[in-house]
N, C-alpha and C positions, 0 to 999 in steps of 0.2 A: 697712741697705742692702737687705735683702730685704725689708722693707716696702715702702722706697719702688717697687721694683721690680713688688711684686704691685702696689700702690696704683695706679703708673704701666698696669698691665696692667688695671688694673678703670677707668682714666678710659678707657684706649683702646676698650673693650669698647661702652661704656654710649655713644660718640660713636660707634662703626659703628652700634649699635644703632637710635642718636636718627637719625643720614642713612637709614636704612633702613622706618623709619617714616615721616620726612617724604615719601620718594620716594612712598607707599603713598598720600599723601596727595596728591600734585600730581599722580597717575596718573590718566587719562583713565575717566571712567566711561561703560561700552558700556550703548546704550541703545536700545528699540523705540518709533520714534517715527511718528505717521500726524500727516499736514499735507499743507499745498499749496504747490508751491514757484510763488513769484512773480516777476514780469517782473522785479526785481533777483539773480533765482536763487538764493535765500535760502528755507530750510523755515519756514513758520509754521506752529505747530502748531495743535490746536482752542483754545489757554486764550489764545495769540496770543504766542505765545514766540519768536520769532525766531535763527534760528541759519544762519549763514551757511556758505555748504558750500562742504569743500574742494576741489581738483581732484585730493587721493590718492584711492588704492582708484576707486570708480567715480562717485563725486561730481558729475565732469563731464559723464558720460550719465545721472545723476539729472536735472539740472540743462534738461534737452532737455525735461522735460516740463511744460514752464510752465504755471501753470492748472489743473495737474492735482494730483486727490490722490492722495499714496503712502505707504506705509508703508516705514519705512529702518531697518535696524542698522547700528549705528556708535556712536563713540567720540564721547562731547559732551568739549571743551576750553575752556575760559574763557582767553580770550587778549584781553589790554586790557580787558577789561569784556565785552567780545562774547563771544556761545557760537559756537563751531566745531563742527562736526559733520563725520567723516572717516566717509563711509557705505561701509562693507563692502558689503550688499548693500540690494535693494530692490524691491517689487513694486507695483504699481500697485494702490491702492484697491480693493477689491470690495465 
């Protein structure tokens, strides 16, 4: 009985463990990226990577500067095959 019971406490252990790792892996990676956001208001960057921007954090006033190059941090997400980018913040090119 007190086997199955550790045994049972060592499956439970090694399954918080394994969700706890996956989470670590589907977590958004923060990222400094310079590009130009185009007339679909999407960042392309110099290599021509496309990532479309959220309207959280300040995304949507990125977004006003069509044409222009900036430099953003923020979180890249892969959502359906698209990269997502949630920009914290942002400066304009110099």
């Amino acid at each position: 009985m007190k086997y199955l019971r550790n045994a049972l406490i060592i499956i439970i252990s090694i399954a918080i463990i394994g969700v706890g790792v996956a989470a670590v892996g589907i977590a958004a990676d923060t990222m400094k990226i310079t590009g130009i956001i185009n007339d679909d208001g999407q960042l392309v960057d110099d290599a021509g990577q496309v990532y479309d921007i959220s309207e959280e954090g300040v995304g949507s006033d990125a977004m006003e500067y069509s044409g222009e190059k900036i430099t953003v941090d923020g979180m890249v997400m892969d959502e359906e095959g698209a990269k997502v980018i949630v920009i914290k913040s942002f400066k304009l090119f110099e």
